[in-house]
Every structure is written in C-alpha cells, then in structure tokens.
N, C-alpha and C positions, 0 to 999 in steps of 0.2 A: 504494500500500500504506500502509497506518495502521502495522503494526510491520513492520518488515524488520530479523530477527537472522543473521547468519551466523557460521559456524564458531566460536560459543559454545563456551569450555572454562572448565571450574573444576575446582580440586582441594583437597582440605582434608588438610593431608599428604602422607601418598601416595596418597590416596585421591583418584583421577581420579574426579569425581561426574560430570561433563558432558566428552564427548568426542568435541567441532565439532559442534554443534548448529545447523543451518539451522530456522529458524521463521518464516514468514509471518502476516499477515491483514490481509484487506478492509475497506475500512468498510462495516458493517454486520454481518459474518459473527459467526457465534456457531462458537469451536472448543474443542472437546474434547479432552484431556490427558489419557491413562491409562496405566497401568502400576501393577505391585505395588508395596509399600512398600522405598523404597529406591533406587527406579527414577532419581529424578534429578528428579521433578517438579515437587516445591514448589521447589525450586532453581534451575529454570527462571525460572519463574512468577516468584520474587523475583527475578531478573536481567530481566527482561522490563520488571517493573514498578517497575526501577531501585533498590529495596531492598537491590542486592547487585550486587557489582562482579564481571563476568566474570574470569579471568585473562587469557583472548585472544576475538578475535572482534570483531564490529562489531555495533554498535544502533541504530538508527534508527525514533523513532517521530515521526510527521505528520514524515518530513523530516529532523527533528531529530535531529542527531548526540549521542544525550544522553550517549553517555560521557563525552563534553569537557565536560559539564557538574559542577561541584565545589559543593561549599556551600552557601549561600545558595541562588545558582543552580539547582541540582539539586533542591533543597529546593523552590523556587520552582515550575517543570516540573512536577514531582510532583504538587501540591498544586492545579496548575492542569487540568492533564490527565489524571491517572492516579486511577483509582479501585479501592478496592480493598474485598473483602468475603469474610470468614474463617470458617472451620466456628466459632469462639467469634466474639458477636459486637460483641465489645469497643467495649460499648457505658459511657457512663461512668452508673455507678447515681444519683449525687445529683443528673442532670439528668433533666426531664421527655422525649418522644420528639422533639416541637417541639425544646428545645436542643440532644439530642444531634446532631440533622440540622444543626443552625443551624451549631454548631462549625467546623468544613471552611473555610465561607462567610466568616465572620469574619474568624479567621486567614487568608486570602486579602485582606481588605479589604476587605469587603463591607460595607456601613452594615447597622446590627442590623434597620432595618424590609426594606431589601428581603432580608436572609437571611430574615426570618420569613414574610414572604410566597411565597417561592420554598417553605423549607421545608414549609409550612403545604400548596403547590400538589402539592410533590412525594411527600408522605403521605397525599395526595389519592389520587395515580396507583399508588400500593400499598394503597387500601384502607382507611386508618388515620382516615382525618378525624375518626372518632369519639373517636379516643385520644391527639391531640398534647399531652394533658396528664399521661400518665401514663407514672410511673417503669418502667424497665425490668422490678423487679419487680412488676410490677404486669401486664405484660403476657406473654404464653405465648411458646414459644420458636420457632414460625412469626411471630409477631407482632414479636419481637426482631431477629428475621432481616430482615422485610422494613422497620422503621427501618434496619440497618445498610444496604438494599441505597437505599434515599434516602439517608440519607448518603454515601453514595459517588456519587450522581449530582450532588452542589450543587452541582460546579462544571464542568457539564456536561463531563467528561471524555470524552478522545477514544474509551476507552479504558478498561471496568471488566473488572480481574482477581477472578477468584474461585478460590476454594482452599477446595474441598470444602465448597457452601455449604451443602447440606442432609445434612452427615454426619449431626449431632446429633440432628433432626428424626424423629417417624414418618413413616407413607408417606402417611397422609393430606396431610401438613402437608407434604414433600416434591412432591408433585406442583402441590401449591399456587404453590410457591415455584420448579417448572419451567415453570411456564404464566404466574408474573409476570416470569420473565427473559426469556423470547421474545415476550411480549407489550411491555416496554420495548422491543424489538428492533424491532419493528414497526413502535411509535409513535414513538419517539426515533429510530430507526436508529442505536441501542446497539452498538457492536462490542465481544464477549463472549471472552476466555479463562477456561476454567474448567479445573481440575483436579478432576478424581473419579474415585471408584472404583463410582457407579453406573452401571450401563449402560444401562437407562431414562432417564438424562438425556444422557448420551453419545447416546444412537439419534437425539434430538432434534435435537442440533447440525447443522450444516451440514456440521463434517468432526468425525470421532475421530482424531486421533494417537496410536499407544500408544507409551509408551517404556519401551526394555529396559538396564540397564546404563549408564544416561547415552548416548543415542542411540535415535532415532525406529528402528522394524522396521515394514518394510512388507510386506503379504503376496506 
C-alpha cells in the first residue's frame, strides 16, 4: 500500500470532524472522496497529505511512519513525496508557468538547469510547451490548472492529492483536466486522491468513497 490510515480522528472543539477513519491506496489507483459540505473531506485529505495533524490514528505512507515525523523533517517528506493540487491554483503571479513549476524542484535542491529541464519536460506532458513563458494571467483557468497539476509532479511524488481540482472550471475545460489526470495515471502510474463533489469524475476513478459525518457509509 502507498497510504495506509487507520482509525483517523480529529476534533476542532467539540466538534468530532473525523471519527476512526480507515483509508487505503495502491500504487497507481486513482480514488475518489465525496460527500456534502461538511462531511469531513478536505480534512481528511489535509491529514493524508500531512498538512494536518490527526488527534489519534496511525499514517503511513511508502512505509513511512510520517507522524513521527516533526519539522524540518516533515517538511522535508512532504516536499519530496507529496503533491498537492487545489480548486484555486495558487499559482504565484510574478512568475512565468516554466518558474512556477520550477519552485517545488529548487526548494528541494535541485540545481536550477535540471528543474528547468524537468519543468520544461513536464508542461510538455500537460500540453503547455507553447506557454512556459507566460504569467499566470496570461493564461485561462484550465491552463492554470494544468501548471499547478506539473507543479505538483517535480518531484515525482509518491502520491498527488487533489481537493476539488476542476471546481472552478467549465465543463469543457473540466473534462479536459479529467482525461489529463488518468492519462498521468497511465503514463507515470500516478496514484491519485481526489476530493469532489463531481460525479463524472468520481464515475472515472477506480473507487468512490462517500463520506457522511466524518466517517466512510457504505451501501
């Protein structure tokens, strides 16, 4: 298994948001996270993707026991393994799409020619090779989308989260952006958590989990 969570709980007050969450995935699976607003899911998701500290439970992703991991440490894991890609695509505007991708790589250590080259390779594989020179505003918000979604592969993560990536999008530009996530899936053997509230991208996935009340419901 690539993620193994068990009996996940979090509370923010009295508010039990997650209560014992078991969560898997394979390498390579693509899985789907639904439920209404409130449900517990971006909360997951940021506990998954180590942004957020369970109260109880265990995590383990490739193995790694990453709760024991603090600081630097944690920071480090993250930065190496984890990818991450948000309904906004908090992309930074005074860089061109080439820099925004290159970032990640850097900050990791990467010498600036081989991020530029990897960069350069991997807005290739979204499509963009016409545009690594242009500002975010410069480019439409499928196009936005699919820099953050190279951004989040530089450093070949074991492991990209996504949290409702084609909220924003129309449906043209939407289905665009669910045919470049399973097609990474295919060519990388990408292993995919997504959270949404589409069910045309959910039907895609390998599994849907819906969650109700902070906890998975099964039919």
């Amino acid at each position: 298994m690539i993620i193994e969570a068990r009996d996940i709980r979090k509370r923010f007050g009295t508010l039990e948001v997650l209560k014992g969450i078991d969560f898997s995935a394979e390498a390579g699976e693509v899985v789907a996270i639904m439920g209404a607003s409130g449900a517990g899911k971006s909360t997951l998701l940021q506990i998954l993707g180590t942004l957020s500290t369970p109260d109880g439970g265990s995590l383990r992703i490739e193995d790694q026991d990453v709760l024991r991991l603090k600081g630097d440490a944690l920071a480090a894991f993250r930065g190496r393994r984890i990818g991450f890609v948000f309904q906004a695509h908090h992309l930074l505007p005074e860089f061109s799409a080439l820099e925004n991708v290159m970032i990640p790589a850097l900050i990791a250590g990467t010498s600036r020619k081989d991020a530029a080259a990897k960069a350069e390779r991997l807005l290739g594989e979204v499509g963009l090779s016409a545009r690594l020179d242009h500002k975010p505003s410069e480019l439409s918000g499928g196009e936005q989308q699919r820099v953050a979604i190279a951004r989040a592969l530089i450093n070949d993560p074991a492991v990209l989260f996504a949290d409702e990536p084609t909220g924003n999008l129309d449906s043209a530009t939407k289905q665009e952006i669910h045919r470049l996530l399973f097609d990474l899936r295919e060519r990388l053997g990408q292993t995919i958590v997504i959270v949404t509230h589409d069910p045309e991208l959910a039907a895609l996935c390998d599994r849907c989990l819906t969650m109700r009340d902070g906890q998975f419901i099964y039919p």
